[in-house]
C-alpha positions as CSV (number, residue, x, y, z in Angstrom):
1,X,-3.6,10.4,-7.1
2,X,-5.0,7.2,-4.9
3,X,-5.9,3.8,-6.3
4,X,-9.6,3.2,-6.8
5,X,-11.6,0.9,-4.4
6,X,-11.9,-2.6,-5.0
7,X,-12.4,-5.6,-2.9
8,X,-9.4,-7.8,-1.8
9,X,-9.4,-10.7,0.9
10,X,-6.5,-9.3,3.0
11,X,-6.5,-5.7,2.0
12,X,-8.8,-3.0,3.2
13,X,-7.3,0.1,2.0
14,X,-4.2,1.2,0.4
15,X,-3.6,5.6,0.3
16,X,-0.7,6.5,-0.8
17,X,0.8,8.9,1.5
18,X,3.9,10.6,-0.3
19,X,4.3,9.8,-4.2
20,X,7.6,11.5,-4.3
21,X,9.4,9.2,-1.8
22,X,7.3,6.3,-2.0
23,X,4.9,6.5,1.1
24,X,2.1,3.7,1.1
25,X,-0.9,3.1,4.0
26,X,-1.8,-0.2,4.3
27,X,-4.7,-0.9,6.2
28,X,-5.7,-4.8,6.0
29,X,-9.0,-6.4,7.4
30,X,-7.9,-7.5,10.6
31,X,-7.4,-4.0,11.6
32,X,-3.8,-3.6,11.4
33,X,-2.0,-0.9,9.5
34,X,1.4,-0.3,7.8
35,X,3.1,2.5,6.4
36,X,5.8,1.2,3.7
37,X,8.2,3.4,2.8
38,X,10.6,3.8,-0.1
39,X,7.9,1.9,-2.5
40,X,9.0,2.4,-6.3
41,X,7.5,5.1,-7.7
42,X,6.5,3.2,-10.8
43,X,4.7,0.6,-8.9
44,X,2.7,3.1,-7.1
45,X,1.1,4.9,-10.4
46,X,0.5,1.4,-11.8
47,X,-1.8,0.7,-9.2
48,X,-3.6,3.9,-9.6
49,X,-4.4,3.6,-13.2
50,X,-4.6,-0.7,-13.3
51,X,-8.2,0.0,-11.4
52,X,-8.0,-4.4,-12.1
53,X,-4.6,-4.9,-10.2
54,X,-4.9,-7.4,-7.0
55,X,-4.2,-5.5,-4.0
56,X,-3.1,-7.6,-2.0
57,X,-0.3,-9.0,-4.7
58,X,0.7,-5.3,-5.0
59,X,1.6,-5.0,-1.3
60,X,3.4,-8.4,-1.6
61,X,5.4,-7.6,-5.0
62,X,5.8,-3.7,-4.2
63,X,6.2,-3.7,-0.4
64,X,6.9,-6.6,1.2
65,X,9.3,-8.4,-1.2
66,X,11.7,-5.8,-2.0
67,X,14.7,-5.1,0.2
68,X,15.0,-1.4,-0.7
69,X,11.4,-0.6,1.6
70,X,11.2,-0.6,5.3
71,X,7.8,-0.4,7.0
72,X,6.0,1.2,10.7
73,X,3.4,-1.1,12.2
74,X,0.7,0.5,13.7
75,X,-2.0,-2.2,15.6
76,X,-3.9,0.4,16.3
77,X,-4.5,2.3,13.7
78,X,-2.8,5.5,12.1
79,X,-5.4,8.4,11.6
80,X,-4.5,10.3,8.0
């Protein structure tokens, strides 16, 4: 299950690596990538079926807020 497209100011794309354990991709539009782990499991089907949810909020509530998830920075870029 992956989120459907939309458009977002900051966010490119979001894929969602690992449901079980809570796995996100976040690539953002100035080409910079991070993979967020240990993102609740709730908050990741949310954002699959709310096709009307701001991405970029999600990755601040879901990913960057919470002390629980850790991230990798890839500047770059991380093929999937």
């Amino acid at each position: 299950m992956q989120p459907t497209k939309r458009s977002s100011q900051w966010v490119k794309d979001i894929k969602i690596l690992d449901f079980w354990n809570g796995t996100v991709l976040v690539k953002t539009k100035a080409g910079t990538e991070y993979i967020y782990y240990n993102v609740s499991k709730r908050a990741c089907f949310n954002l699959c079926v709310n096709d009307r949810m701001s991405l970029g909020f999600w990755v601040n509530e879901n990913c960057i807020k919470p002390e629980r998830t850790n991230f990798t920075y890839f500047a770059g870029g991380y093929n999937v």
